[in-house]
C-alpha positions as CSV (number, residue, x, y, z in Angstrom):
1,X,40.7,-22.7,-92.2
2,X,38.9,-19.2,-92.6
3,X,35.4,-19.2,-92.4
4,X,33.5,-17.2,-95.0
5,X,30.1,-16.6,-95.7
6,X,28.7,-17.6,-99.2
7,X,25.2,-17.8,-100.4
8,X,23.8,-18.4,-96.9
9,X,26.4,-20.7,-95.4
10,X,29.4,-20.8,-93.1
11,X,31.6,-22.4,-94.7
12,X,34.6,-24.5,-93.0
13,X,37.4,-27.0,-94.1
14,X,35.1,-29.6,-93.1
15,X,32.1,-30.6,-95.0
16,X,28.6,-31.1,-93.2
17,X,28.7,-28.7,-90.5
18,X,25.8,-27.3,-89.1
19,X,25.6,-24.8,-86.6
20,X,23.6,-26.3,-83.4
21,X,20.7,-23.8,-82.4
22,X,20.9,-20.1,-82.2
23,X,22.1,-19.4,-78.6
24,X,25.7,-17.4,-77.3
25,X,28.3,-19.4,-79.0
26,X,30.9,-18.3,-76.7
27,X,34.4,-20.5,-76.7
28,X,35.2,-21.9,-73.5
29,X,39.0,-20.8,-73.1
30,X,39.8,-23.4,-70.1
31,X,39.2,-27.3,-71.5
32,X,40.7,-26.0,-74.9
33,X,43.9,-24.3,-73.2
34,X,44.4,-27.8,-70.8
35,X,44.2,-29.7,-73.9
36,X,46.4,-27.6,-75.7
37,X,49.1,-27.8,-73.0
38,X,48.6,-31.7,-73.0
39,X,50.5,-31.5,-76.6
40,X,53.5,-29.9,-74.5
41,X,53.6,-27.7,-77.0
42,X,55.0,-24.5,-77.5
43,X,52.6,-21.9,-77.9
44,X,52.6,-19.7,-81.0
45,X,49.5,-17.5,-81.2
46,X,45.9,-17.7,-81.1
47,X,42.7,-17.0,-83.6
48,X,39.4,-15.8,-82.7
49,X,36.1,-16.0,-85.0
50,X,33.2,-14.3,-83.9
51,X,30.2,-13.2,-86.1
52,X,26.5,-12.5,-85.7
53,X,23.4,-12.7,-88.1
54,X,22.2,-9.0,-88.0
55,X,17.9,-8.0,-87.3
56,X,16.3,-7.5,-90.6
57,X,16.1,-3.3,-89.4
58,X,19.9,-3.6,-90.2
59,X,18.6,-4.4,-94.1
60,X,18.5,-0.2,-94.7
61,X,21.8,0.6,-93.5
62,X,24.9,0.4,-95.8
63,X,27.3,-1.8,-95.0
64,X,30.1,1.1,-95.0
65,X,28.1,2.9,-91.8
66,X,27.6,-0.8,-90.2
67,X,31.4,-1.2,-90.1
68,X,32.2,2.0,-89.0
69,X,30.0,1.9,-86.1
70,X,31.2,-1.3,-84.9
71,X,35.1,0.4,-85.9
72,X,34.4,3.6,-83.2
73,X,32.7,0.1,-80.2
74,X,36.2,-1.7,-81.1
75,X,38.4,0.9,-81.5
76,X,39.7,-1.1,-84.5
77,X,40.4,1.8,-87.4
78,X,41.6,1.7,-90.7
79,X,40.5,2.8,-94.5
80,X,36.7,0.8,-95.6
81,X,37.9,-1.6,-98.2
82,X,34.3,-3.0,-100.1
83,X,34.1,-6.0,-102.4
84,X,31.1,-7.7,-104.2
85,X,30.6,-10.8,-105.9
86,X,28.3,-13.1,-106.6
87,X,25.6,-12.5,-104.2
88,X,26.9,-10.6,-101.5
89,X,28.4,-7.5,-100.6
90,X,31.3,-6.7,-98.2
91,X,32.9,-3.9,-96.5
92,X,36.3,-4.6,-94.5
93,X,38.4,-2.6,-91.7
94,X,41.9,-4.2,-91.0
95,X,44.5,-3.1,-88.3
96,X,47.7,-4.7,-87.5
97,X,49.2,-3.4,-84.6
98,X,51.2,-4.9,-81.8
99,X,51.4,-7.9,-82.8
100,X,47.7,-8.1,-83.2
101,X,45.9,-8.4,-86.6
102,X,42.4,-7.4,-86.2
103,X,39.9,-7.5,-89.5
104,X,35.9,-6.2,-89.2
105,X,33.4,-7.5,-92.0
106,X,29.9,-6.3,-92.2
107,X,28.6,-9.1,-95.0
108,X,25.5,-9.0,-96.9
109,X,24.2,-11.9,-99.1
110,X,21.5,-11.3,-101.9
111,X,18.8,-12.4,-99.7
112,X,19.3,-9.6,-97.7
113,X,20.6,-11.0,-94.8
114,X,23.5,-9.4,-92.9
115,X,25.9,-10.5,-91.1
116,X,29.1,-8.6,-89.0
117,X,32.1,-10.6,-88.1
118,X,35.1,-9.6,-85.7
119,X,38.4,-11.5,-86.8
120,X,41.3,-11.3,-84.2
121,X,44.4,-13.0,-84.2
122,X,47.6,-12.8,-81.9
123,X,51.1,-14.0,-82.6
124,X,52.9,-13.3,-79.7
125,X,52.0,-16.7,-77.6
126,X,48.5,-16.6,-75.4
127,X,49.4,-12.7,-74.8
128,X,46.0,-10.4,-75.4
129,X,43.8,-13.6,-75.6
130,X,41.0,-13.3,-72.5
131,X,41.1,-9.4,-73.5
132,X,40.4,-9.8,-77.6
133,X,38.0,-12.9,-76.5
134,X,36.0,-10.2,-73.9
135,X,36.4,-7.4,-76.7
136,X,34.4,-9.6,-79.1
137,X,32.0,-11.1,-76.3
138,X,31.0,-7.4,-75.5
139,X,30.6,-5.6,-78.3
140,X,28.8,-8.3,-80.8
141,X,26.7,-9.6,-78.2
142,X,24.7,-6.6,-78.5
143,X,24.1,-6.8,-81.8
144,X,22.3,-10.1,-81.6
145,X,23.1,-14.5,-80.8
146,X,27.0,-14.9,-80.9
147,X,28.9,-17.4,-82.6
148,X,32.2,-17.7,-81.6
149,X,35.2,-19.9,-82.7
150,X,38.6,-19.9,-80.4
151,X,41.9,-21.7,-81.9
152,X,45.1,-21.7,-79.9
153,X,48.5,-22.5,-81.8
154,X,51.9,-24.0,-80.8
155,X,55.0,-26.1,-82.4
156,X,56.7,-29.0,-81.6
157,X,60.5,-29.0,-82.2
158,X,60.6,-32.5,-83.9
159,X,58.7,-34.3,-86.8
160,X,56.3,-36.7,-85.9
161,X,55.1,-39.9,-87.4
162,X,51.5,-40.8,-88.0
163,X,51.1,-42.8,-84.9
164,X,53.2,-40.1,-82.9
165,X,50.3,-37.3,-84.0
166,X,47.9,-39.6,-82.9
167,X,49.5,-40.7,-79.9
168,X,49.4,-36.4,-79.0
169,X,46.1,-36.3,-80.0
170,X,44.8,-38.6,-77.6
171,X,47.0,-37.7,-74.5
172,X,45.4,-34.0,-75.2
173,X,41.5,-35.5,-75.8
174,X,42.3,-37.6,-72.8
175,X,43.0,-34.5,-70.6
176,X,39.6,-33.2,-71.1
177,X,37.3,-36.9,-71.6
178,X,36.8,-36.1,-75.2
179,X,35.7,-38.6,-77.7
180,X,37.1,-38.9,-80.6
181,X,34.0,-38.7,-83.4
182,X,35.6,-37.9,-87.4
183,X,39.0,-38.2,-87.9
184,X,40.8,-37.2,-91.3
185,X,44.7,-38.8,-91.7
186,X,46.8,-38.0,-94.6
187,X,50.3,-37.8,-96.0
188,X,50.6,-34.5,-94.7
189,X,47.8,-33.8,-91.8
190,X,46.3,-35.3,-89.2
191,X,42.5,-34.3,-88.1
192,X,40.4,-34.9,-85.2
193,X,36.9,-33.5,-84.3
194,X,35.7,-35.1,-80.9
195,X,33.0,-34.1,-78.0
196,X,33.7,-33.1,-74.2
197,X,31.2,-32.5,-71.8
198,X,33.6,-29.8,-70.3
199,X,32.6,-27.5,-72.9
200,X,28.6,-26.8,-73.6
201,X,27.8,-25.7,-76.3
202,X,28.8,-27.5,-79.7
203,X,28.1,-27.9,-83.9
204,X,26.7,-30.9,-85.7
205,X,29.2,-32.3,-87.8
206,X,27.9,-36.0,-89.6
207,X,25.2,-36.0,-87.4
208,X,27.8,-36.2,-83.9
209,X,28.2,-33.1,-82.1
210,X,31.3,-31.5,-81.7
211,X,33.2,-29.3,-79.8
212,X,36.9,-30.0,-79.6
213,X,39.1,-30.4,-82.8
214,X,43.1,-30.9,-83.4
215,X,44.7,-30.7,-86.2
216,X,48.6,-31.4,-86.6
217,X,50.9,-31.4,-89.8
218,X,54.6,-30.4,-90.6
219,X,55.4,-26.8,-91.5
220,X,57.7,-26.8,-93.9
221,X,58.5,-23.1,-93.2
222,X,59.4,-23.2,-89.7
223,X,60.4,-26.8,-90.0
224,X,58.4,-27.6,-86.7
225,X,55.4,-29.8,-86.2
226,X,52.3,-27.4,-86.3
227,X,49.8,-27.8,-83.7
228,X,46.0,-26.6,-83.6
229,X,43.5,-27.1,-81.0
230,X,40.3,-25.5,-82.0
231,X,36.5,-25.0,-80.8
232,X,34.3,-25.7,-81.6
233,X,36.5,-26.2,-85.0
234,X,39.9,-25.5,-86.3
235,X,39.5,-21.9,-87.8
236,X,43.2,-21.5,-89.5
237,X,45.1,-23.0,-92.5
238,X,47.0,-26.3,-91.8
């Protein structure tokens, strides 16, 4: 599920999430990647979120020389696409290239407040990912506190039942001593947010912190069993 943001909030798939404090929110590629391979798996692609609040001396720059700066740091080019609604502005950068889709947002609400996101995505397996995760690190840790979101995704070749979803979810939580802490089951998904001391930092979601989520459902499309492994959340569609 894309993150946005709207009127002052990040908004998710999942109600009641909080971000947890305002230090380097940096996704920890190890625990998520050994409980990705847990699944068995085959891997399909990843998605990385990163974003920053920008210093209120950002407040006199237009949004259209933001994003070009950070476009020349990222060497992510492309024609400056702008949209406004409701209280916000937006001016967007896109590339796709080499199997890589790469989007740049510099965001600014009514309030004032600004915000620049890097959006990074890779479809060719695991293939680019510590080198798009490094590229974001680098460049919007300079800007300010980093929040960052990591989601790795994969197939498996058969249908599974309810209690066969589960049954992966828990070998894969089980491979990194996760707790399970929400859990969403319907006739077409199955959702799990849990915690793991093998990864530090973590959100608030219901008042549990959280920093591992899994998400599986049939795609009807490929006609494979679509699995997500997120942190601290799933950040893509299922």
């Amino acid at each position: 599920m894309r993150n946005w943001i709207r009127n002052g909030l990040w908004l998710t798939g999942i109600a009641f999430v909080l971000w947890a404090g305002a230090s380097v929110r940096a996704a920890v590629v190890s625990p998520v990647m050994t409980a990705f391979r847990a699944t068995k798996a085959h891997p399909a692609g990843f998605s990385i979120n990163g974003w920053v609040e920008l210093s209120p001396s950002f407040r006199s720059q237009s949004l259209e020389h933001i994003i070009r700066r950070l476009s020349r740091k990222t060497h992510i080019q492309g024609a400056v696409h702008t949209e406004q609604g409701t209280g916000y502005q937006k001016a967007v950068i896109d590339q796709h290239i080499a199997g890589f889709s790469s989007e740049l947002i510099a965001e600014r609400l009514a309030s004032g407040s600004t915000y620049l996101v890097i959006d990074r995505v890779g479809t060719q397996r695991f293939s680019g990912l510590e080198e798009s995760l490094g590229l974001i690190r680098h460049v919007l840790h300079g800007y300010g506190p980093l929040h960052c979101s990591l989601t790795l995704q994969g197939t498996l070749p058969q249908r599974l039942s309810t209690p066969q979803a589960k049954q992966v979810v828990d070998q894969a939580f089980r491979s990194i001593a996760a707790k399970s802490v929400n859990g969403i089951t319907t006739a077409h998904y199955i959702s799990v947010a849990g915690d793991t001391g093998f990864i530090h930092n973590h959100d608030v979601l219901q008042g549990h912190p959280v920093n591992i989520q899994m998400a599986l459902n049939y795609n009807t499309y490929l006609h494979r069993e679509q699995v997500d492994v997120g942190t601290p959340l799933v950040t893509v569609t299922y």
